[in-house]
Steps between C-alpha positions, in 0.01 A plus 500: 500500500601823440668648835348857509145451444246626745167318554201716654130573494410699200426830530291780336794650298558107395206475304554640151878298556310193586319546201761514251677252630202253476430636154849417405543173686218331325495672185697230291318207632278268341295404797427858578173693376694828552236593844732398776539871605150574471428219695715689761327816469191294586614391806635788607210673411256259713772526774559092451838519479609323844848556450693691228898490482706645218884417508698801445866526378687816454199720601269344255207215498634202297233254636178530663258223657150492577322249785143520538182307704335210316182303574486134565152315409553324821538780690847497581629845595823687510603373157677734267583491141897623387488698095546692368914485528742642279798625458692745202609256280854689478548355870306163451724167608661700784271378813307813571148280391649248746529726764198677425283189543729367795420834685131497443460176616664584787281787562193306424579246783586842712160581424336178652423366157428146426602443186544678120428343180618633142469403136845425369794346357562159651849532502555824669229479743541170634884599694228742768347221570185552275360156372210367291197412741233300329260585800542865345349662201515827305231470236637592127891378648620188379603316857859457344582951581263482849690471755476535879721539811391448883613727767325257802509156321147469376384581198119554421282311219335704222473750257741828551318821422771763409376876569316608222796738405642236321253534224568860428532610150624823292713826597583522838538855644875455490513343151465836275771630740746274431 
C-alpha cells in the first residue's frame, strides 16, 4: 500500500472529488452502467450513507467508499451493504481499495454491525472474508458476485433489499460539474 495515504470520513468539500473519482474509476468498465456516482448522490441525498471514507494522498481524494443499511426479508437487522468503491485508475494496484474496504469494515464492526454484503468480483472480495451464502439472495444478482461476511457468526436466510439508491438513474448534481 502506498505509505502516505490518509483514510477518513468524507466530508462536504469531498463531494464533487468523490465524484470524479467514481466517474473516472468506473468509466472504462464493462460491468458498469456509468450511475455509480449518482447512486452516491442518492444516498447521500436520503442521508443512507452509514459510513463514507475517501482515501486521500498528497491533499487529494484518490478513493472513496460508500457503506449503507440493507433490509433482510427475515428481519435481520444491522446489515449493511459496501459500493460503491473506487479508486483513480492512475493509482489503481497500489492498496488504497484494500485499505479502504479493510477500514470500513473495521468501522462497521465499531459501529455494532452484524454483517455487510456486496455484489462483486469473487476474487478480490473473497481475501475480507466475504463468501457466497446460498441462504442469501439479491434478486437480479447471479449468486456467483453476492457475497456476504458475518461480524457475530450468524448469518440470516433471505432476500437482501439494498436501499433503493441503488436504482438511481441519470445526472447526479455533481455530474455536470465534473
Amino acid at each position: 500500500m502506498t505509505p502516505d495515504i490518509e483514510i477518513r470520513n468524507e466530508t462536504k468539500n469531498d463531494i464533487e472529488e468523490i465524484a470524479e473519482v467514481t466517474i473516472a474509476a468506473f468509466r472504462d468498465l464493462d460491468i458498469s452502467n456509468q450511475t455509480e456516482h449518482v447512486i452516491i448522490d442518492a444516498l447521500r441525498a436520503a442521508e443512507a450513507l452509514a459510513l463514507s471514507l475517501v482515501a486521500v494522498l498528497d491533499g487529494r481524494v484518490v478513493g472513496h467508499i460508500a457503506f449503507s443499511p440493507v433490509v433482510l426479508s427475515d428481519g435481520t437487522r444491522d446489515w449493511y451493504g459496501l459500493g460503491p468503491v473506487s479508486v483513480l485508475p492512475q493509482v489503481q494496484r497500489r492498496g488504497i481499495g484494500q485499505a479502504l474496504v479493510r477500514e470500513g469494515l473495521s468501522r462497521l464492526e465499531g459501529m455494532q454491525a452484524r454483517g455487510c454484503c456486496l455484489v462483486g468480483h469473487p476474487e478480490y472480495y473473497r481475501r475480507f472474508g466475504f463468501e457466497n451464502c446460498p441462504q442469501l439472495v439479491l434478486e437480479g444478482v447471479p449468486p456467483e458476485v453476492f457475497f456476504a461476511v458475518s461480524f457475530d457468526g450468524t448469518l440470516p436466510q433471505g432476500t437482501v433489499v439494498f436501499h433503493e439508491g441503488f436504482g438511481a438513474v441519470g445526472p447526479s448534481s455533481c455530474a455536470n460539474e465534473v
